[in-house]
C-alpha positions in Angstrom: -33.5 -61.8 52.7 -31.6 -62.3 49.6 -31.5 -59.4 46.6 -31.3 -59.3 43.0 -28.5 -57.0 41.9 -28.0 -55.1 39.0 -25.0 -55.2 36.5 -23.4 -52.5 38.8 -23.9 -54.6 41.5 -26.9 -52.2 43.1 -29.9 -53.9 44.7 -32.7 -54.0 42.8 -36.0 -51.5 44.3 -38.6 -52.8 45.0 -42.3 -51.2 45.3 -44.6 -51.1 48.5 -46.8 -53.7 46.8 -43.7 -56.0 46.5 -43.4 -55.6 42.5 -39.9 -55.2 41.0 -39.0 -51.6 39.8 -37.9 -51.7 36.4 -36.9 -49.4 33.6 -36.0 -50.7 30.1 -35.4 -49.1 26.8 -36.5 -50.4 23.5 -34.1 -49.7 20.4 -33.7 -51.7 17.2 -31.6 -54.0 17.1 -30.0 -51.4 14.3 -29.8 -48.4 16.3 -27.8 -50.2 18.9 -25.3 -51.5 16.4 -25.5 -47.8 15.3 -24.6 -46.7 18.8 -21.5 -48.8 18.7 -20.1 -47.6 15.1 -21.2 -50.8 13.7 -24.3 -49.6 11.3 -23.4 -47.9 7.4 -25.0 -47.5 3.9 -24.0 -47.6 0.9 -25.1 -46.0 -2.4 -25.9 -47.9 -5.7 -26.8 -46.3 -8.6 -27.4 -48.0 -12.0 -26.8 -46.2 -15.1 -29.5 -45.8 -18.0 -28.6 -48.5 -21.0 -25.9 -50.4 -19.0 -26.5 -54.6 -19.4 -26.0 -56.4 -16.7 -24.9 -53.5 -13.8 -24.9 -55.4 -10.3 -24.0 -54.6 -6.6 -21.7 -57.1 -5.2 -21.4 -57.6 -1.0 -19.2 -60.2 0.4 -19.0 -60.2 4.4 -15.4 -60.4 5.7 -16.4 -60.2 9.2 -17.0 -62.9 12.3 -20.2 -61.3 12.8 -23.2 -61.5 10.4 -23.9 -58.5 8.5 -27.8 -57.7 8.6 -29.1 -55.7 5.7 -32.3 -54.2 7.4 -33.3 -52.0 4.6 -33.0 -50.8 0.5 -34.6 -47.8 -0.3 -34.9 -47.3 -4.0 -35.9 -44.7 -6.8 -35.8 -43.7 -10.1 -35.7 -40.6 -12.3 -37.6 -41.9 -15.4 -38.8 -45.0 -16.4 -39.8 -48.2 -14.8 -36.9 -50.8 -13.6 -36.9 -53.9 -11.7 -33.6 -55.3 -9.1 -33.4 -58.9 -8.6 -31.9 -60.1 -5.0 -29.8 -63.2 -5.0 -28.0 -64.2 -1.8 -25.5 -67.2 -1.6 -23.8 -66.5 -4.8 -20.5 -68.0 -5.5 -17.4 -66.5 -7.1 -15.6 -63.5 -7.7 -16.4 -60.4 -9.8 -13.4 -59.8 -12.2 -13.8 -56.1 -12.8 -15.2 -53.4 -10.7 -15.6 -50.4 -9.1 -15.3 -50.0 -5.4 -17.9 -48.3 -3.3 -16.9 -47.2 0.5 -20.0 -48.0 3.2 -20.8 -44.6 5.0 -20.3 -45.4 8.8 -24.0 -43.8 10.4 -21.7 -42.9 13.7 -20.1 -39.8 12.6 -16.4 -40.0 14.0 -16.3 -43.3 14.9 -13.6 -44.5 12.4 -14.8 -47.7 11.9 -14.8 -49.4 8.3 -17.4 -51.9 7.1 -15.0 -55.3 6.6 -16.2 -56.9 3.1 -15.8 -56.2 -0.4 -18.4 -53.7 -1.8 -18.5 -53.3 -5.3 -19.8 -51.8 -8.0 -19.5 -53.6 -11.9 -21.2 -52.3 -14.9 -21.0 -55.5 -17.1 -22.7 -58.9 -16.8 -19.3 -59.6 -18.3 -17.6 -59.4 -15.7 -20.0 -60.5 -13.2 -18.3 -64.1 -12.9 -20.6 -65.9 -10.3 -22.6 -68.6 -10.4 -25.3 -70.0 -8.4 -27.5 -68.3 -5.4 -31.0 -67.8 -4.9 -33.4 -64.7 -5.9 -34.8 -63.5 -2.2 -36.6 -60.6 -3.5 -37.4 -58.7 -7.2 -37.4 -54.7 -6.4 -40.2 -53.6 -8.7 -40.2 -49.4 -9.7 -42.7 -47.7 -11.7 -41.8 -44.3 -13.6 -40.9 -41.3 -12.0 -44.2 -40.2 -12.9 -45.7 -42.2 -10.4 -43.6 -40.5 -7.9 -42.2 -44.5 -7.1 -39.9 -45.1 -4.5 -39.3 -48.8 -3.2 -38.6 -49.3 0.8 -37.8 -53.0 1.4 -38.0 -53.9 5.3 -37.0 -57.0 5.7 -33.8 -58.3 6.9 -31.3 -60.6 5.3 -28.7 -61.5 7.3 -25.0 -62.2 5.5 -22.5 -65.0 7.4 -19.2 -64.4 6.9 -17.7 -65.3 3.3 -21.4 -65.2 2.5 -22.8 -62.7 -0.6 -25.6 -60.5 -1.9 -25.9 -59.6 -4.9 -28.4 -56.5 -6.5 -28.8 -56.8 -10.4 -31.0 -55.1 -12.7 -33.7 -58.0 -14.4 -34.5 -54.6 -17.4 -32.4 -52.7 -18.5 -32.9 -49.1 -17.5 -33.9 -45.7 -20.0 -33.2 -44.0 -16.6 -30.9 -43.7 -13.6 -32.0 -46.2 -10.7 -30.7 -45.5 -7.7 -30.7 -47.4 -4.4 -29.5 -47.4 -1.0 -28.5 -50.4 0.7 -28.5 -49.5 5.5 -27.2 -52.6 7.0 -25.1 -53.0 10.6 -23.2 -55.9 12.1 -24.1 -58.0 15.2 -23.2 -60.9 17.1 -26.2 -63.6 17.1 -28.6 -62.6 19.6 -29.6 -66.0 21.4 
């Protein structure tokens, strides 16, 4: 009689009923990039008065780069992020912010640009499409903003955060996001 084998090559058991024996584990699909060193977040915060402050992400790698979520707050007034994906061109100023790798030890480096410019001035692209507006009320309101979604970036691909109002306060936001091959 013939078997089904496991990847190790082990036959698979079978109950007295004649049912497969199974075991499976279900993990997002970001906690498994985690596991490999492939998940990280990055830290955005917009400064009170500043015209025009964005978040730029370009992907550099083969594999997309998901963002799964964006966690926001603020520590005063009201604010609101616009999200435009498929932007074209090149920031001319900047500052650059290092992704924080969630597997402590692995080494690995988040491949893109990530950066950080305080000036529509500088800003320099063109084009895209808004996904999302990231709405905060004041502090007051105890507001925090959790997006869910996911927004996958293919290589050379960009996103782009941008405050639509100009803040009175500091905005922060954290952007979790992990690279994986297409799952088909």
């Amino acid at each position: 009689m013939p078997t089904i084998n496991d990847a190790n090559g082990t036959p698979m058991r079978v109950r007295d009923n004649g049912f497969a024996l199974n075991y499976a584990v279900t993990i997002t699909m970001a906690s498994h990039a985690a596991h490999s060193g492939n998940a990280y977040s990055l830290v955005y915060n917009i400064d009170p008065n500043v015209v025009g402050d964005f978040l730029y992400i370009k992907n550099s790698s083969d594999m997309p780069l998901r963002i799964y979520n964006i966690h926001g707050f603020t520590t005063g007034t009201a604010g609101a992020i616009t999200i435009k994906t498929g932007v074209t061109g090149t920031p001319t100023t900047g500052i650059s912010i290092t992704p924080v790798n969630s597997l402590v030890g692995s080494g690995n480096t988040a491949e893109g640009t990530f950066n950080r410019n305080t000036s529509a001035a500088s800003m320099a692209l063109t084009g895209g499409n808004t996904y999302d507006v990231l709405q905060l009320q004041s502090a007051l309101t105890g507001s925090q903003y959790s997006f869910n979604g996911e927004i996958g970036i293919e290589k050379n691909q960009t996103f782009v955060l941008t405050n639509a109002v100009d803040p009175t306060a500091v905005m922060t936001f954290v952007v979790y996001f992990y690279y994986h091959e297409d799952v088909e």
